[in-house]
C-alpha distance (Angstrom), angle and dihedral (degrees) to the residues before:
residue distance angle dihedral
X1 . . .
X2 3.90 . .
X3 4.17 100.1 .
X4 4.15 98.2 21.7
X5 3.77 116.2 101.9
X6 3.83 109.2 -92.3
X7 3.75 112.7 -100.0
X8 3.86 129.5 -175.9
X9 3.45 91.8 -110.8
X10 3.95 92.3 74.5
X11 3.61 90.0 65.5
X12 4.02 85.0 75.5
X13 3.98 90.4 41.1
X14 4.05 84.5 42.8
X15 4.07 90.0 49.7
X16 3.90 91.5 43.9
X17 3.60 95.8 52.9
X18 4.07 95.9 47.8
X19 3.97 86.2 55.0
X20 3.63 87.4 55.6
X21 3.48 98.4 48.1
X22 4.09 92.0 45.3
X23 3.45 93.7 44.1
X24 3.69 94.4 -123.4
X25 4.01 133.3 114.2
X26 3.86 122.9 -91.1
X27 3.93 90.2 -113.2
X28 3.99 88.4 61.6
X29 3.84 91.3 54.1
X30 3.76 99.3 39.8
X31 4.02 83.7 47.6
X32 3.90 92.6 53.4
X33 3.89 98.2 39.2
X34 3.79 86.4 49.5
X35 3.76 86.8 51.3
X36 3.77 95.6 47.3
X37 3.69 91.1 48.1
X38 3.87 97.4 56.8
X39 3.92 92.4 42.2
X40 4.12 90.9 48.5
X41 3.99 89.7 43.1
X42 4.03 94.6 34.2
X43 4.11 93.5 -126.0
């Protein structure tokens, strides 16, 4: 990915990897970057 022009796509590939790393599933990230979103943008 590093080097390619950034496409929306690797915000999956982006999400995927961070559950890895946390140990934790891809609902639980999507859930609290959702969250974080809202609260940083007031939605």
């Amino acid at each position: 990915v590093r080097g390619e022009r950034n496409e929306p796509l690797f915000v999956l590939w982006t999400a995927e990897k961070l559950a890895q790393l946390r140990n934790t599933s891809l609902d639980e990230v999507v859930a609290q970057t959702t969250a974080n979103a809202e609260q940083l943008f007031a939605i």
